[in-house]
VMD Tcl script that draws the C-alpha trace (Angstrom):
set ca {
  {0.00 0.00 0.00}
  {1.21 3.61 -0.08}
  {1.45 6.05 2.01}
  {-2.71 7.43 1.28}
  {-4.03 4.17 1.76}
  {-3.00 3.90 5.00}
  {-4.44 6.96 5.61}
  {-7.23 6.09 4.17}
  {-7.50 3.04 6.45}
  {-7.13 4.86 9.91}
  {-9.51 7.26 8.42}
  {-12.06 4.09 8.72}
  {-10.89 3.28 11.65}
  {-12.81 6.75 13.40}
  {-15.35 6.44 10.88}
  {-16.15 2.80 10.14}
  {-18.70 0.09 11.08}
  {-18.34 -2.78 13.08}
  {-17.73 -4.42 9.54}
  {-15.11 -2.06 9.39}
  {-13.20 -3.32 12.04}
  {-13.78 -6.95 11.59}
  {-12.65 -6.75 8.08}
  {-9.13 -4.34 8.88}
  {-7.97 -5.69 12.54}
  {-5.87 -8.05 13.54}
  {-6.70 -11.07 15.23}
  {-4.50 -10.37 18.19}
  {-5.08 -6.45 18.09}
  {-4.87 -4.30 21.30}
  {-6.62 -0.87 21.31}
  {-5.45 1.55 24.15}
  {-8.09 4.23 25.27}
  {-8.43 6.92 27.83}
  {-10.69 5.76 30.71}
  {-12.83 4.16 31.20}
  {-12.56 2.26 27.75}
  {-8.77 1.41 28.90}
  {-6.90 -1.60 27.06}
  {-9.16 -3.57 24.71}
  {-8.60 -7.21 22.81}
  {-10.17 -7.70 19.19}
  {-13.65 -8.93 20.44}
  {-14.01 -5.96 23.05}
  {-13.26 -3.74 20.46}
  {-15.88 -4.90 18.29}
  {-18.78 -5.37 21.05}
  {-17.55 -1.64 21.49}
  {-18.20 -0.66 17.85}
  {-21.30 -2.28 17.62}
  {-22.92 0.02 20.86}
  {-21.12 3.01 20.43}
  {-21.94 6.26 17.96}
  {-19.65 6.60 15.55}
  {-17.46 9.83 14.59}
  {-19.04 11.72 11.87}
  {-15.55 12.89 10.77}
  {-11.98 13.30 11.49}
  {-9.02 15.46 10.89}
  {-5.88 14.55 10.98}
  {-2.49 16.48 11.32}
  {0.75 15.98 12.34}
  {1.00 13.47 10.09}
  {4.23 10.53 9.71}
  {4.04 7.54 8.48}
  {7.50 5.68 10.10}
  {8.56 1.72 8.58}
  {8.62 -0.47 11.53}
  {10.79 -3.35 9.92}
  {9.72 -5.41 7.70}
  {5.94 -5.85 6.70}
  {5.19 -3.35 9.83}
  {4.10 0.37 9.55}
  {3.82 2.88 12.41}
  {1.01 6.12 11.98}
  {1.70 9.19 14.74}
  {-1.00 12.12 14.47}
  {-2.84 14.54 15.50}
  {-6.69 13.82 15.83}
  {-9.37 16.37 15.63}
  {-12.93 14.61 15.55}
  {-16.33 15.05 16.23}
  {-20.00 12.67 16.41}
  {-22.09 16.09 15.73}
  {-22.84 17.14 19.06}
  {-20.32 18.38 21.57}
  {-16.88 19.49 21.49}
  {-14.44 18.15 19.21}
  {-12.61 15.36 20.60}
  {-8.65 15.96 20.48}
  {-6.16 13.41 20.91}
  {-2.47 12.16 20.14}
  {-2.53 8.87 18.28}
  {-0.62 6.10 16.88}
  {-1.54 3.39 14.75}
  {0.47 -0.01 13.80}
  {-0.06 -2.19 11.26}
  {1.13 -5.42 10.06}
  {1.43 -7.20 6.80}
  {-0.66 -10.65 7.01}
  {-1.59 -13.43 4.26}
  {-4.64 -11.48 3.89}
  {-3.58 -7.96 3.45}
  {-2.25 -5.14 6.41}
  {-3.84 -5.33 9.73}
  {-3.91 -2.89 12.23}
  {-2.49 -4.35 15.34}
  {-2.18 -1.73 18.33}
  {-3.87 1.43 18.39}
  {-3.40 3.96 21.16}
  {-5.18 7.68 21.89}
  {-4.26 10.34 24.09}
  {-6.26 12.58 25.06}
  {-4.77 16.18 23.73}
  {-7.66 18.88 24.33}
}
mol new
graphics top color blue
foreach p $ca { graphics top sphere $p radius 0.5 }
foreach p [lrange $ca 0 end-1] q [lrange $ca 1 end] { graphics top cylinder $p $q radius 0.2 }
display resetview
């Protein structure tokens, strides 16, 4: 993939379904949110999906893209999104993902809250 693509897929990430998630994250994925969602496993993450509303949109800045050896990529950013109601929600992120048999996984995502 280059560089857009992968942009493309944390975009769906904030912005995706449940079928999303299921289709992009790897089996053994961990996802690391501010309290009280804390550490999450694969199926967590996806009961969470399913329940939760999603983010209408997302901005993000701050933008690299770092190789992480091989068949790994690392994503640090800036996140500005919203759901339509409320303040934006503001965080520092990082994404990585792994090249698998069936395509590149993300396999540890973590937020921090920046607002």
């Amino acid at each position: 993939m280059d560089e857009e693509e992968f942009w493309s897929m944390e975009r769906g990430f904030w912005t995706g379904d449940a079928a999303f998630y299921d289709a992009h994250l790897a089996d053994d994925a961990v996802m690391v949110f501010p309290a009280p969602a804390g550490i999450m496993d694969r199926a967590r993450t996806l009961e969470t999906i399913r329940s939760a509303p999603r983010w209408r949109q997302v901005e993000m800045r701050e933008r690299r893209l770092l190789p992480a050896g091989d068949g790994a990529v690392a994503l640090a950013y800036r996140a500005s999104a919203d759901r339509g109601e409320g303040d934006p929600y503001e965080a520092l992120c990082g994404s990585v993902y792994t090249r698998t048999q069936q395509g590149w996984r993300m396999v540890m995502h973590q937020q921090t809250p920046a607002g």
